[in-house]
Every structure is written in C-alpha cells, then in structure tokens.
mmCIF file of the N, C-alpha and C atoms, coordinates in Angstrom:
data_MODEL
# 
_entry.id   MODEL 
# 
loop_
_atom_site.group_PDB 
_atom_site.id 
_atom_site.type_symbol 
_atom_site.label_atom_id 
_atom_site.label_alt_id 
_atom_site.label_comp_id 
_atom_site.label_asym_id 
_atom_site.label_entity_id 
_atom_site.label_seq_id 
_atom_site.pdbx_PDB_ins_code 
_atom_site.Cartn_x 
_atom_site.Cartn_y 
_atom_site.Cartn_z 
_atom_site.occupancy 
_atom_site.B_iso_or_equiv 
_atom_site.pdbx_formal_charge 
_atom_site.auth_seq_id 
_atom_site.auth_comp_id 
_atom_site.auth_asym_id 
_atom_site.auth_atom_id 
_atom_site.pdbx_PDB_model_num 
ATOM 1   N N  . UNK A 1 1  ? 10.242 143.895 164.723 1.00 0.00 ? 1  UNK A N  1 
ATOM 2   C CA . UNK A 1 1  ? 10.881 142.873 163.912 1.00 0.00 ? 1  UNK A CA 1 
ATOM 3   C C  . UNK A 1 1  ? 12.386 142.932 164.122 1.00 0.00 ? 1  UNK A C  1 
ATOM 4   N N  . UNK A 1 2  ? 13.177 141.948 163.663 1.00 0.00 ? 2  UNK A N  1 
ATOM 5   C CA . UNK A 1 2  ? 14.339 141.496 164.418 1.00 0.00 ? 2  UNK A CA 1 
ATOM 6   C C  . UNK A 1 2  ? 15.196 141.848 162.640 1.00 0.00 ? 2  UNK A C  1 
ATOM 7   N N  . UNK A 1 3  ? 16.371 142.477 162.912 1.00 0.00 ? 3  UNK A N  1 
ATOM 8   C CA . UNK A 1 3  ? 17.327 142.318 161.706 1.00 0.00 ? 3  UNK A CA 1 
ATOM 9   C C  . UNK A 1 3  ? 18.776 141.579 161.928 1.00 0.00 ? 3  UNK A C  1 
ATOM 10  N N  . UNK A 1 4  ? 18.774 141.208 160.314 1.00 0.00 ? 4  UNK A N  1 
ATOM 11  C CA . UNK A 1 4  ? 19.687 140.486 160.349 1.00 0.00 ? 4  UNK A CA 1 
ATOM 12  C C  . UNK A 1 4  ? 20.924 140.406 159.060 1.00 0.00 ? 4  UNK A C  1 
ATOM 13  N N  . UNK A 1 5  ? 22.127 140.934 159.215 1.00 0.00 ? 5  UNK A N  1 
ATOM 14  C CA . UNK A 1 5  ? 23.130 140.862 158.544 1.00 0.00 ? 5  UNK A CA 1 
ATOM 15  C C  . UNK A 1 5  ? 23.887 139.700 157.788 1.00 0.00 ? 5  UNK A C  1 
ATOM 16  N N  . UNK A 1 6  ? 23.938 139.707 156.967 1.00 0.00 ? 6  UNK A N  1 
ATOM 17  C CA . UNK A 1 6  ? 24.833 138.098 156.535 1.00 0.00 ? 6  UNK A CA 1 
ATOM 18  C C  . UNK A 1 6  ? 25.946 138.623 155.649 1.00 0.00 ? 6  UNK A C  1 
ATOM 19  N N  . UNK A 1 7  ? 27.130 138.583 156.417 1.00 0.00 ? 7  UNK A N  1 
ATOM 20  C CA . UNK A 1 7  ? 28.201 139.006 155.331 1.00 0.00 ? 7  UNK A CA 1 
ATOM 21  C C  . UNK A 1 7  ? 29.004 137.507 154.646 1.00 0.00 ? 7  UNK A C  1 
ATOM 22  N N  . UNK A 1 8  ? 30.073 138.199 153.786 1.00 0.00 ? 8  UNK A N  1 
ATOM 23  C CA . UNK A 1 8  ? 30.701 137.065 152.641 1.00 0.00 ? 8  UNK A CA 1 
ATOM 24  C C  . UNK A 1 8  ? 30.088 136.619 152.182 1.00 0.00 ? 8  UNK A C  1 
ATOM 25  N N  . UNK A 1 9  ? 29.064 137.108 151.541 1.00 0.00 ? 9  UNK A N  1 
ATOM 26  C CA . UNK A 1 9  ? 27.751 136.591 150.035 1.00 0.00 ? 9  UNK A CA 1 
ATOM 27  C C  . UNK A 1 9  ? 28.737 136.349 149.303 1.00 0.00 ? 9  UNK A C  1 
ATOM 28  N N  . UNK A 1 10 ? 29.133 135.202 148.491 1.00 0.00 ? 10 UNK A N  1 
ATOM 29  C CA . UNK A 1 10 ? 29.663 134.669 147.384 1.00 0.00 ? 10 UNK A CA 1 
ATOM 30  C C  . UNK A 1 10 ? 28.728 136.312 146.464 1.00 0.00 ? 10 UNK A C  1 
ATOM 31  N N  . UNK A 1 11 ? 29.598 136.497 145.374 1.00 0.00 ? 11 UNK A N  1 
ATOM 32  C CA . UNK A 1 11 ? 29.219 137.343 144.004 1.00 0.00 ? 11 UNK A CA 1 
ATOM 33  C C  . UNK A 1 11 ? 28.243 136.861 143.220 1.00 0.00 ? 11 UNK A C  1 
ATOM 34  N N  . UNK A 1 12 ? 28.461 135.485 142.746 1.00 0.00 ? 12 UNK A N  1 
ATOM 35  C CA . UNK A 1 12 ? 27.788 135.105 142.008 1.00 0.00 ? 12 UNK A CA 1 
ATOM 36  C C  . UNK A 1 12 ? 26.339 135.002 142.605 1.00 0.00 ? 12 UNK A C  1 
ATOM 37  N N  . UNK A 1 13 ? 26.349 134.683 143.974 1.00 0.00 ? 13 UNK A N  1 
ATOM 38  C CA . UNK A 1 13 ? 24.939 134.312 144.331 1.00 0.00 ? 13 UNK A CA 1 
ATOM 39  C C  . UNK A 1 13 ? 24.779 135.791 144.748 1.00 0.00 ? 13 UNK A C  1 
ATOM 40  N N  . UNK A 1 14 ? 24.925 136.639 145.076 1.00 0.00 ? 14 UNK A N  1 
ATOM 41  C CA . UNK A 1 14 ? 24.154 137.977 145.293 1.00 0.00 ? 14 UNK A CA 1 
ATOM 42  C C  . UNK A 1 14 ? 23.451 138.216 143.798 1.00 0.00 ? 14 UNK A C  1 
ATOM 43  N N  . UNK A 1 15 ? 24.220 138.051 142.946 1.00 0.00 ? 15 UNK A N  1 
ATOM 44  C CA . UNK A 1 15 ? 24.034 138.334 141.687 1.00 0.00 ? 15 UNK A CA 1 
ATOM 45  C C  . UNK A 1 15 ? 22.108 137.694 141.127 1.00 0.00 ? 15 UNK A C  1 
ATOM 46  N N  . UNK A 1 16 ? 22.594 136.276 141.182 1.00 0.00 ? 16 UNK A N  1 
ATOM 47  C CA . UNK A 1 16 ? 21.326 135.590 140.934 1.00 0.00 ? 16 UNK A CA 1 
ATOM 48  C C  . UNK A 1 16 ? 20.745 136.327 142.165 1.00 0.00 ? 16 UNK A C  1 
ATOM 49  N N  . UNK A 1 17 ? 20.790 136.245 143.503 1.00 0.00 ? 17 UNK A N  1 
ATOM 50  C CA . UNK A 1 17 ? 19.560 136.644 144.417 1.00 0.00 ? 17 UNK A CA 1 
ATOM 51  C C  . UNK A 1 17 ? 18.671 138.018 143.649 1.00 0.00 ? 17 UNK A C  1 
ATOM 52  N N  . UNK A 1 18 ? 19.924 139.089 142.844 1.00 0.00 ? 18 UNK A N  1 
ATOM 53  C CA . UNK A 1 18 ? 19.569 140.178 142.737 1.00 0.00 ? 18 UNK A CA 1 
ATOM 54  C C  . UNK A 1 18 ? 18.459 140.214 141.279 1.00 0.00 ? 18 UNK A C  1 
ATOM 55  N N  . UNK A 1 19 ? 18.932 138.939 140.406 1.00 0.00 ? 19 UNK A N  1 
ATOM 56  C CA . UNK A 1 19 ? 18.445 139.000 138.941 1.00 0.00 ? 19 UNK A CA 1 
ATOM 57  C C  . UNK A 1 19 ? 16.854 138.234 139.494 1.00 0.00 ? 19 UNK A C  1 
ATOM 58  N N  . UNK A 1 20 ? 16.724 137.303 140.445 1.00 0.00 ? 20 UNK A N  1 
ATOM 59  C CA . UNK A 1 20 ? 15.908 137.018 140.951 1.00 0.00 ? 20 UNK A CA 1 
ATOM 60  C C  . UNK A 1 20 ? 14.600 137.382 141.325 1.00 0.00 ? 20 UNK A C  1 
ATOM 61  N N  . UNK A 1 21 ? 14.999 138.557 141.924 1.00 0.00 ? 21 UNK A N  1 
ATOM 62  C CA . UNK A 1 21 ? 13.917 139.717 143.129 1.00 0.00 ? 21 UNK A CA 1 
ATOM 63  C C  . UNK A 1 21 ? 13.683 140.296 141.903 1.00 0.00 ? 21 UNK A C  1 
ATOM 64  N N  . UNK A 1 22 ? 14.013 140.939 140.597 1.00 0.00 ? 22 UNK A N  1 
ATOM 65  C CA . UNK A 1 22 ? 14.194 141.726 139.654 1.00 0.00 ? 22 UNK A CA 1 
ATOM 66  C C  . UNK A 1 22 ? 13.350 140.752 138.968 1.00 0.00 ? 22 UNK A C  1 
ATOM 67  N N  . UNK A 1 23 ? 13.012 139.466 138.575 1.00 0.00 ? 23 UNK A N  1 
ATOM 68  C CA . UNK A 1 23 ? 11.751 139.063 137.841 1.00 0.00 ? 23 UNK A CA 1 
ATOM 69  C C  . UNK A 1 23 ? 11.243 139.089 138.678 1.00 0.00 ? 23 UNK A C  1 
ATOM 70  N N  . UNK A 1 24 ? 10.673 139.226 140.303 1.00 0.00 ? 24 UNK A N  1 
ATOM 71  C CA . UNK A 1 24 ? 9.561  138.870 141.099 1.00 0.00 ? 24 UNK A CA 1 
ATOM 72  C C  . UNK A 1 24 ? 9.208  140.251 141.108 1.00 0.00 ? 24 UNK A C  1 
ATOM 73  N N  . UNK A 1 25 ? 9.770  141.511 140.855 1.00 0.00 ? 25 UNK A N  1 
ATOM 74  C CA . UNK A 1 25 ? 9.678  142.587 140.964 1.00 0.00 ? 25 UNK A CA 1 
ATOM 75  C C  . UNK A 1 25 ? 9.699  143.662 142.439 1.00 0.00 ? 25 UNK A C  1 
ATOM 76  N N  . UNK A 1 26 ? 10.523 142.684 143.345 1.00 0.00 ? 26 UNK A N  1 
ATOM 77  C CA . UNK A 1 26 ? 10.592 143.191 144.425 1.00 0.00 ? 26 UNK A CA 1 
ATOM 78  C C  . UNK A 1 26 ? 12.303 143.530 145.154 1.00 0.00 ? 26 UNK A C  1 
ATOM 79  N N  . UNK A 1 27 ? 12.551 143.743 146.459 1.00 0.00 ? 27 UNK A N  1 
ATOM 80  C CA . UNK A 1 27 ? 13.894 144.189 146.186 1.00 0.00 ? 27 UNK A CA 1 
ATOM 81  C C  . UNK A 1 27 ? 14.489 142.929 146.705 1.00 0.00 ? 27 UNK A C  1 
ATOM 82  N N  . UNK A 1 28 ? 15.927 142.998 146.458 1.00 0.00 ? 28 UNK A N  1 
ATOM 83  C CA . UNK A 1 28 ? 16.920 141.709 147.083 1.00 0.00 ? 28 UNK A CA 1 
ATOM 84  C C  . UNK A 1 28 ? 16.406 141.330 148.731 1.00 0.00 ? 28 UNK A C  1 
ATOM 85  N N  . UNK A 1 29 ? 16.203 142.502 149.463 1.00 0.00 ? 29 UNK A N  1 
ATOM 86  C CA . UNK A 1 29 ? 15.679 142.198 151.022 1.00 0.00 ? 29 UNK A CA 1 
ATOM 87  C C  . UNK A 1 29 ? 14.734 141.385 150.552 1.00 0.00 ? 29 UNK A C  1 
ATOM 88  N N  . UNK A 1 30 ? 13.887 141.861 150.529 1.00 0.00 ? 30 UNK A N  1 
ATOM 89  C CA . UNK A 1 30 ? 12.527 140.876 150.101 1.00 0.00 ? 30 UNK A CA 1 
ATOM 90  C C  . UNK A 1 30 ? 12.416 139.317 149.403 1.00 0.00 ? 30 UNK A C  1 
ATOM 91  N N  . UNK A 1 31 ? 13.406 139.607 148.464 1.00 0.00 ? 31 UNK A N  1 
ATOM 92  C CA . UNK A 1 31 ? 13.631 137.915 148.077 1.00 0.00 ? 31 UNK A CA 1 
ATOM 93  C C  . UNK A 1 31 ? 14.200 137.188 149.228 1.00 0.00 ? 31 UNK A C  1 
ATOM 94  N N  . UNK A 1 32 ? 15.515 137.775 149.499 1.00 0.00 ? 32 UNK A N  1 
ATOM 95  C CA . UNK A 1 32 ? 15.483 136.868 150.630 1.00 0.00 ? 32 UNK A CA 1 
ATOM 96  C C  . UNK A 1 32 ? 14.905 136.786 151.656 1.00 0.00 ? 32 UNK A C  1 
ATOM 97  N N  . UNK A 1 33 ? 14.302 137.575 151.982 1.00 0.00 ? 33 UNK A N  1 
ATOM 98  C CA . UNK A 1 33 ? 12.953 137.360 153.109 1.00 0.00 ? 33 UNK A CA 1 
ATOM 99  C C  . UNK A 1 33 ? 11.783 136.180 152.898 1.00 0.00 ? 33 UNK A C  1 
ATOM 100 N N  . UNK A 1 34 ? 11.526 136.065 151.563 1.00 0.00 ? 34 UNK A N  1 
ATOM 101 C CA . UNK A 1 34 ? 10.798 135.196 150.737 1.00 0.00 ? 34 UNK A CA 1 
ATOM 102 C C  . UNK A 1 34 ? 11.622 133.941 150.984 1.00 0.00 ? 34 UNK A C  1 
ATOM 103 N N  . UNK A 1 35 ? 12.586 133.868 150.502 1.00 0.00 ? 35 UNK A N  1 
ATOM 104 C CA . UNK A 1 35 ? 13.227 132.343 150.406 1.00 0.00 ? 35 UNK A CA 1 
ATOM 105 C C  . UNK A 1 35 ? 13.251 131.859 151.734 1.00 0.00 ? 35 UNK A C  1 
ATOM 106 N N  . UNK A 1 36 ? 13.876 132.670 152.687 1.00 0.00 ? 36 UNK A N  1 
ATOM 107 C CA . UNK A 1 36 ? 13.606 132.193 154.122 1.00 0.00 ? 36 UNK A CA 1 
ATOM 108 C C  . UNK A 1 36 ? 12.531 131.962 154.489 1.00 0.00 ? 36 UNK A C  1 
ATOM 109 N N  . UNK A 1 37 ? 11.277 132.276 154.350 1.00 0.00 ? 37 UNK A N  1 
ATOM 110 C CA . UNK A 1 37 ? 10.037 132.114 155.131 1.00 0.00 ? 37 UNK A CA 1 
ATOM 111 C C  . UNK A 1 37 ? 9.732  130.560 154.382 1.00 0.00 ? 37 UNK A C  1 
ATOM 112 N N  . UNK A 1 38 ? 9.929  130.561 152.766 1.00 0.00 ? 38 UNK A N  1 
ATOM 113 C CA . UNK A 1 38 ? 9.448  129.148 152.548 1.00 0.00 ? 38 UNK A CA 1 
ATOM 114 C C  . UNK A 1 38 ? 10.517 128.075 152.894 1.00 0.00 ? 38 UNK A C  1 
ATOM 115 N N  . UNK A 1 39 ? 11.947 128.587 152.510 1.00 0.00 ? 39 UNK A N  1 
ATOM 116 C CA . UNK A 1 39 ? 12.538 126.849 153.000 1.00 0.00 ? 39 UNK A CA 1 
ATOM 117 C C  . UNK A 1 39 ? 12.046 127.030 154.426 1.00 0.00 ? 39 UNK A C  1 
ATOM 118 N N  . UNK A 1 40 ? 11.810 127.283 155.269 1.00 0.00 ? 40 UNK A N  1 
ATOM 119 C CA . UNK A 1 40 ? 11.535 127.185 156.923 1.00 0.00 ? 40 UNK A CA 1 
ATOM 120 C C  . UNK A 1 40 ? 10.152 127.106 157.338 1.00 0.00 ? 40 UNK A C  1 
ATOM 121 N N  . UNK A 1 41 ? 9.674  126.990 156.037 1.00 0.00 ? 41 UNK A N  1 
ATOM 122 C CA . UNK A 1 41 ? 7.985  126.337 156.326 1.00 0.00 ? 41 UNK A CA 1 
ATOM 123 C C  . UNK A 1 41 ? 7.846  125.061 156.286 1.00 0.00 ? 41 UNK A C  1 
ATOM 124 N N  . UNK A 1 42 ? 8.803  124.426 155.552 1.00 0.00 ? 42 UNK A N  1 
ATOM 125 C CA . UNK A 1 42 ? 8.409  123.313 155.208 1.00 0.00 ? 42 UNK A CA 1 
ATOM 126 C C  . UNK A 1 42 ? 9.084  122.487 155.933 1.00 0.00 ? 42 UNK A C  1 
ATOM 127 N N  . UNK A 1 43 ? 8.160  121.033 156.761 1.00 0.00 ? 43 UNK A N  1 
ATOM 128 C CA . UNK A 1 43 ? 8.578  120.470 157.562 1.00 0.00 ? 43 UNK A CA 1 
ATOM 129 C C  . UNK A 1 43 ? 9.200  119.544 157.546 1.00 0.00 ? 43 UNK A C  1 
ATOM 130 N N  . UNK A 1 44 ? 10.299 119.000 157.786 1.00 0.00 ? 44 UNK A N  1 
ATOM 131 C CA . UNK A 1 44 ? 11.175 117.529 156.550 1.00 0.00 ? 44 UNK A CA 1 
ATOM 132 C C  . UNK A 1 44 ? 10.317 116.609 157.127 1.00 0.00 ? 44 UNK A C  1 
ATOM 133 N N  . UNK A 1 45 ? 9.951  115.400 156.396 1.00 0.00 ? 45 UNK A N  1 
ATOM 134 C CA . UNK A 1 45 ? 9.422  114.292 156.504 1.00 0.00 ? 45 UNK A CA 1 
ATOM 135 C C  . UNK A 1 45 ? 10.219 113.364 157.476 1.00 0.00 ? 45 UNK A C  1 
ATOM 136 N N  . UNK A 1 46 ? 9.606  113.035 158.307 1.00 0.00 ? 46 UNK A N  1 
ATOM 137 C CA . UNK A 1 46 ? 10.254 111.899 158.779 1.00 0.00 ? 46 UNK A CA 1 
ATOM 138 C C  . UNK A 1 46 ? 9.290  110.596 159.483 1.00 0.00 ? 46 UNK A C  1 
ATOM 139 N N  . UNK A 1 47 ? 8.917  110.138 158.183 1.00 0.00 ? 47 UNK A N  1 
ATOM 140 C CA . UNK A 1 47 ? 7.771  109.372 158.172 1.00 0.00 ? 47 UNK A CA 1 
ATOM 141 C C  . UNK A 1 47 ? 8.592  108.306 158.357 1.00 0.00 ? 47 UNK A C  1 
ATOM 142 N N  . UNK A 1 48 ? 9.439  107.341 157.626 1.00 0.00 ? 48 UNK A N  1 
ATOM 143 C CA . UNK A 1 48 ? 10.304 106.526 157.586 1.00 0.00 ? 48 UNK A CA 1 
ATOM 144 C C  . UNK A 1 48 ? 12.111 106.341 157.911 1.00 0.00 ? 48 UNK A C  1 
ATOM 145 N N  . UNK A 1 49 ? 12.776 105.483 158.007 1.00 0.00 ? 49 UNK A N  1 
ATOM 146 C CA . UNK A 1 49 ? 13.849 104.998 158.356 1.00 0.00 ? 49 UNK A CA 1 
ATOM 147 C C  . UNK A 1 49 ? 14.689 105.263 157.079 1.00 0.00 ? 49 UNK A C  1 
ATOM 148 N N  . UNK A 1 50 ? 16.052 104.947 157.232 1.00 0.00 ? 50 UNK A N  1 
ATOM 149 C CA . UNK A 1 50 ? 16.658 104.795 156.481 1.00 0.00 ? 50 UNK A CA 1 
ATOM 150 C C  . UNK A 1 50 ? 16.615 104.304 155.385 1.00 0.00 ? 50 UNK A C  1 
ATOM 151 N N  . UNK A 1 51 ? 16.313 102.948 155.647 1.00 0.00 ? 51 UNK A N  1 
ATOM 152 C CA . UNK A 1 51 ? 15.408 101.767 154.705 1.00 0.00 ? 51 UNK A CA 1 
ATOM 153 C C  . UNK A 1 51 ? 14.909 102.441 153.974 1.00 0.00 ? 51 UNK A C  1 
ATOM 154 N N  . UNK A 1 52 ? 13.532 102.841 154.192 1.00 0.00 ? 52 UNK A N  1 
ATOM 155 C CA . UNK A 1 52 ? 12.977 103.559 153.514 1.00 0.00 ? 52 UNK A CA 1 
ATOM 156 C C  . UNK A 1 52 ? 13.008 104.671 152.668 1.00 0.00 ? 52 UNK A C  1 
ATOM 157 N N  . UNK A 1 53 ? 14.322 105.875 152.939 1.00 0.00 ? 53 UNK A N  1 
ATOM 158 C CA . UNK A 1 53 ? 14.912 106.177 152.143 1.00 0.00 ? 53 UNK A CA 1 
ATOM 159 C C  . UNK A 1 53 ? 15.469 106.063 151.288 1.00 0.00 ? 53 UNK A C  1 
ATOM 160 N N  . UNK A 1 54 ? 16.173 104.958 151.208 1.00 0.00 ? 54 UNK A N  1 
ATOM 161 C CA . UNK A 1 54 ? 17.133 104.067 150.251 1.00 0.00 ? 54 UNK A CA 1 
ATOM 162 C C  . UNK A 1 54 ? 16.372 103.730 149.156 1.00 0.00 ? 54 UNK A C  1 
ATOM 163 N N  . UNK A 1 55 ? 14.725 102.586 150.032 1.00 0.00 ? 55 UNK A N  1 
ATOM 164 C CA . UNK A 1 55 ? 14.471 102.491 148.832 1.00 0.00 ? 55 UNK A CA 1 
ATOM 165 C C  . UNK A 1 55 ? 13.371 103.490 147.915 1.00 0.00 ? 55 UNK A C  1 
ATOM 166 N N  . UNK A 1 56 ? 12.752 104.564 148.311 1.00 0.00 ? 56 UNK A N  1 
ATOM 167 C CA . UNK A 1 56 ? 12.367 105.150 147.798 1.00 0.00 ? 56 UNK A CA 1 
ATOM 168 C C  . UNK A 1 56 ? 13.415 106.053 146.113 1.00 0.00 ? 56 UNK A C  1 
ATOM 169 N N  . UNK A 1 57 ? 14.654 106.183 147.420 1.00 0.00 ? 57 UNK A N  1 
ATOM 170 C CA . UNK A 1 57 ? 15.556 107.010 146.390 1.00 0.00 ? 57 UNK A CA 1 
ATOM 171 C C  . UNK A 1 57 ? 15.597 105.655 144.997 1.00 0.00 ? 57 UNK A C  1 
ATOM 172 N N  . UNK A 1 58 ? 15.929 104.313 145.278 1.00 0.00 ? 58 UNK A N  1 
ATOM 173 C CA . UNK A 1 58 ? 16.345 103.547 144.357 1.00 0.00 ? 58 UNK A CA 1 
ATOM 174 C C  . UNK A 1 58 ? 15.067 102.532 143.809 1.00 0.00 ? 58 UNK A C  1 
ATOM 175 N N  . UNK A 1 59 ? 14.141 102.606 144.126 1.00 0.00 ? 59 UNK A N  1 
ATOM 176 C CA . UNK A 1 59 ? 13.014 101.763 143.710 1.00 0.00 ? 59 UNK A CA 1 
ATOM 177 C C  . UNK A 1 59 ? 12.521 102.155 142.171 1.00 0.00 ? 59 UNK A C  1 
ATOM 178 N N  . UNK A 1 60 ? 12.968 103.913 141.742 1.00 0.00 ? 60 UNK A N  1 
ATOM 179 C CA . UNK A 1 60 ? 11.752 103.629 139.897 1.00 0.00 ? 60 UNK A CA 1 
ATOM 180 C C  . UNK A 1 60 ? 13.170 103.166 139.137 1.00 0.00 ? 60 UNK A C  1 
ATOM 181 N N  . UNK A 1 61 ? 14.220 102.500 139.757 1.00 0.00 ? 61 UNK A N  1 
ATOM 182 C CA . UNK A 1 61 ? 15.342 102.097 139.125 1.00 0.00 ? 61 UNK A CA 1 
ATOM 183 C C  . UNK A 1 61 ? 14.715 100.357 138.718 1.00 0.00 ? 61 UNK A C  1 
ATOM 184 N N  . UNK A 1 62 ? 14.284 100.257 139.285 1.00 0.00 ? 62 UNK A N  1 
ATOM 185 C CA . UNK A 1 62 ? 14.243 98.559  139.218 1.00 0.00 ? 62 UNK A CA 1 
ATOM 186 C C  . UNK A 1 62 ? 14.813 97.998  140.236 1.00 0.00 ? 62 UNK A C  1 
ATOM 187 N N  . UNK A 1 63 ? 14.897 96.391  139.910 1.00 0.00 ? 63 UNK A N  1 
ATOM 188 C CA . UNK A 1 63 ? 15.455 95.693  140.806 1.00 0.00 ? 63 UNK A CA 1 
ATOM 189 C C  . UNK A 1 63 ? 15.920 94.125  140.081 1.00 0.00 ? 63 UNK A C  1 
ATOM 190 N N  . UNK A 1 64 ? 16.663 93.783  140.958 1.00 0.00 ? 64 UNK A N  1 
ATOM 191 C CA . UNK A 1 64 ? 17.428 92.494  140.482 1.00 0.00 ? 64 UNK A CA 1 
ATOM 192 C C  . UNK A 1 64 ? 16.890 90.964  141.491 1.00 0.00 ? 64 UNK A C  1 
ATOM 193 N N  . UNK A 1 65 ? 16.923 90.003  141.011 1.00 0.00 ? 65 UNK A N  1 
ATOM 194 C CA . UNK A 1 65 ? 16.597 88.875  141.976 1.00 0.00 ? 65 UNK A CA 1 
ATOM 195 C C  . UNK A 1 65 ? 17.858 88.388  142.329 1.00 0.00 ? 65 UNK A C  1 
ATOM 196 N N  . UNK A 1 66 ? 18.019 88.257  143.291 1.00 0.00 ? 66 UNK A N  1 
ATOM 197 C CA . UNK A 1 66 ? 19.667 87.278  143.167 1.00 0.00 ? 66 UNK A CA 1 
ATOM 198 C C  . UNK A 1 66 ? 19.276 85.417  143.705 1.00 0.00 ? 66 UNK A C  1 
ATOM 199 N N  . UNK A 1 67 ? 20.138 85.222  143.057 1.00 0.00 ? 67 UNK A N  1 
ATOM 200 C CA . UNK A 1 67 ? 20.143 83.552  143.358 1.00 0.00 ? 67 UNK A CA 1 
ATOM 201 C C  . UNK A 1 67 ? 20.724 83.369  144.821 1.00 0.00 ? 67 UNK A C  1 
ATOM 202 N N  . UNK A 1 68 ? 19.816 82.716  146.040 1.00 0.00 ? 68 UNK A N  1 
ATOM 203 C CA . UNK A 1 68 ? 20.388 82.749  147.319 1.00 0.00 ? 68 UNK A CA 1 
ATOM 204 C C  . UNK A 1 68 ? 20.892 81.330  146.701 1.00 0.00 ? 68 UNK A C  1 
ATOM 205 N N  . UNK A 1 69 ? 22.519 81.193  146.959 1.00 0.00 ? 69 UNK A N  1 
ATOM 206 C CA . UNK A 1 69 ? 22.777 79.577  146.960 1.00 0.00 ? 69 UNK A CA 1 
ATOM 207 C C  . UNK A 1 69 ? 22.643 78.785  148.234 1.00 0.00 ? 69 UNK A C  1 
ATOM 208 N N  . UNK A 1 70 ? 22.573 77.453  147.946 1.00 0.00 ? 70 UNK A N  1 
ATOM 209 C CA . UNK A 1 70 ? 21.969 76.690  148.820 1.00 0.00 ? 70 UNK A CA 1 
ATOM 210 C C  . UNK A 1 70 ? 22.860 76.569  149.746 1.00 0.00 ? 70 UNK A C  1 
ATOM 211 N N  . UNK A 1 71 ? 21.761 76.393  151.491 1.00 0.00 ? 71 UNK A N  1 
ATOM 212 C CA . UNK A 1 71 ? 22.789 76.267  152.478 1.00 0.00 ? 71 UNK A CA 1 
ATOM 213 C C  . UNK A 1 71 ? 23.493 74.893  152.540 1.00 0.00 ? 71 UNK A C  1 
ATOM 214 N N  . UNK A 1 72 ? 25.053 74.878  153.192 1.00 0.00 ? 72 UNK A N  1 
ATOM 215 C CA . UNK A 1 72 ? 25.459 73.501  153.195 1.00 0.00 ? 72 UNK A CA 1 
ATOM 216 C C  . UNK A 1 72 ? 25.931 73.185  154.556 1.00 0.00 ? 72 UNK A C  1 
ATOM 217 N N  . UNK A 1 73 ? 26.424 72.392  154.915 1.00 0.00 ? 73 UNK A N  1 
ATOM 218 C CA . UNK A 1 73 ? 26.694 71.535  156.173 1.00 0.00 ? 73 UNK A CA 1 
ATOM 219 C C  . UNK A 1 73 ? 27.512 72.556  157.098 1.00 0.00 ? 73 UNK A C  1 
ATOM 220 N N  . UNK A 1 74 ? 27.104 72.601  158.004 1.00 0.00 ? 74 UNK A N  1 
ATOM 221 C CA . UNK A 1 74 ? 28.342 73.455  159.371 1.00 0.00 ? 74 UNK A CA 1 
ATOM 222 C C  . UNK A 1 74 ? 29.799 72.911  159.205 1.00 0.00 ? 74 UNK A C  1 
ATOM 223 N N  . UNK A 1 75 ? 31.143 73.502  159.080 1.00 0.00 ? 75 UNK A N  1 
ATOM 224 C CA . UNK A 1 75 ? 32.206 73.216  159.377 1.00 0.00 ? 75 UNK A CA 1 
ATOM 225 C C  . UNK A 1 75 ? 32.489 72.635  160.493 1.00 0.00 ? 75 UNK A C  1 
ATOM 226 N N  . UNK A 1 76 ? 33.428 72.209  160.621 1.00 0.00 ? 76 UNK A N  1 
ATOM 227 C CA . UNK A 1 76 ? 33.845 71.733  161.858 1.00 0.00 ? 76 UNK A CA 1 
ATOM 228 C C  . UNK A 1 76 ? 34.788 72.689  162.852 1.00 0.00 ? 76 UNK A C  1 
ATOM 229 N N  . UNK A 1 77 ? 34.687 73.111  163.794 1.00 0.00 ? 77 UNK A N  1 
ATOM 230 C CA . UNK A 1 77 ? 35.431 74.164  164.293 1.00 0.00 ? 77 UNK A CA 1 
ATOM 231 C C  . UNK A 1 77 ? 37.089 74.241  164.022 1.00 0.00 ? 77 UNK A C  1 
ATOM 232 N N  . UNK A 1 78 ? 37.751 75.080  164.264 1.00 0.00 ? 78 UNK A N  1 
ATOM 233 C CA . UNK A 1 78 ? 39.396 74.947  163.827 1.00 0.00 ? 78 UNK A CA 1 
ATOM 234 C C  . UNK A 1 78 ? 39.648 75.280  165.336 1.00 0.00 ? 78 UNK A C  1 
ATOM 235 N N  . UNK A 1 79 ? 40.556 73.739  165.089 1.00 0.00 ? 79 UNK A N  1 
ATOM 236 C CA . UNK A 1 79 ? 41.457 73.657  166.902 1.00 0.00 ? 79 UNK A CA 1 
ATOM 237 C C  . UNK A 1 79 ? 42.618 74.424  166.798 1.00 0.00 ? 79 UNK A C  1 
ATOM 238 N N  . UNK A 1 80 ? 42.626 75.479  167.515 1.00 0.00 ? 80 UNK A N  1 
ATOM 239 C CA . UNK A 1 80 ? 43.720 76.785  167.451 1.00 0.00 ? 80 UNK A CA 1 
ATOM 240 C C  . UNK A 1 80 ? 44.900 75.721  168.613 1.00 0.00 ? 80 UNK A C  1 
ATOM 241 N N  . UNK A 1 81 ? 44.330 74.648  168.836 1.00 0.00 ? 81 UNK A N  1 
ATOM 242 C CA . UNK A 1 81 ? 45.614 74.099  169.811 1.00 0.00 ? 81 UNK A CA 1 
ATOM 243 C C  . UNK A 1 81 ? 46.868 73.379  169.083 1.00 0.00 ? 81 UNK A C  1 
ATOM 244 N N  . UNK A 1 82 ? 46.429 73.116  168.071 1.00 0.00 ? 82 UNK A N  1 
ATOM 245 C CA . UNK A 1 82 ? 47.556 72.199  166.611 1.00 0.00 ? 82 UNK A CA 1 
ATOM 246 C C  . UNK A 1 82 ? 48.854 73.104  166.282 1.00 0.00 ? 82 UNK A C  1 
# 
C-alpha cells in the first residue's frame, strides 16, 4: 500500500476530522481513509447538459409565463451613407 502525507491541515478541520473518527470509534488515519474511499466512489453524473442543470437546480422553485409581445414589421435598414 502506497502512503501519503498532507501537510497545512487548517486546525479547525483536523479538529472536526479528529472529533469525527472519535464518534466512529476509529483513528483520524482511518477517517480519513474512509472519507477518501467514499467521495472517490462516487461517480458524478453526467447524464445531462447545462440546461439541464439549471433546470433541475431551479424547477421545485416554480415558474413564471412571460407575455411574448407581438412581432411587428422589419425596419428599414439605416443608410450609414447620409
């Protein structure tokens, strides 16, 4: 098996890592051995687009109708020669 060092642990988070392993009843190595094996199990989804992100994130919000206003006549071009 392969080891691995990680220095400049923020305090606070050694702290929680340590109060952590201490309800699982195992040591700080081990928790984080634990946390690594599951975030890196899990495979990100990439079922959909952006789109689809968006609206998943914003869809149990609701939604609005908007009034498309009506189309009207083409302009006439502007003669940049005047």
């Amino acid at each position: 098996m392969a080891s691995m060092t990680i220095r400049d642990i923020d305090e606070k988070l050694k702290a929680k890592l340590r109060v952590q392993a201490a309800r699982h009843g195992r040591s700080m190595e081990d928790e984080a051995r634990d946390i690594l094996r599951t975030a890196l199990s899990i495979e990100p989804s990439r079922t959909g687009g952006l789109v689809e992100a968006i609206r998943a994130r914003f869809e149990p919000f609701g939604g609005v109708e908007l009034e498309i206003p009506p189309r009207e006549p083409m302009r006439e071009p502007i003669d940049f020669d005047k």
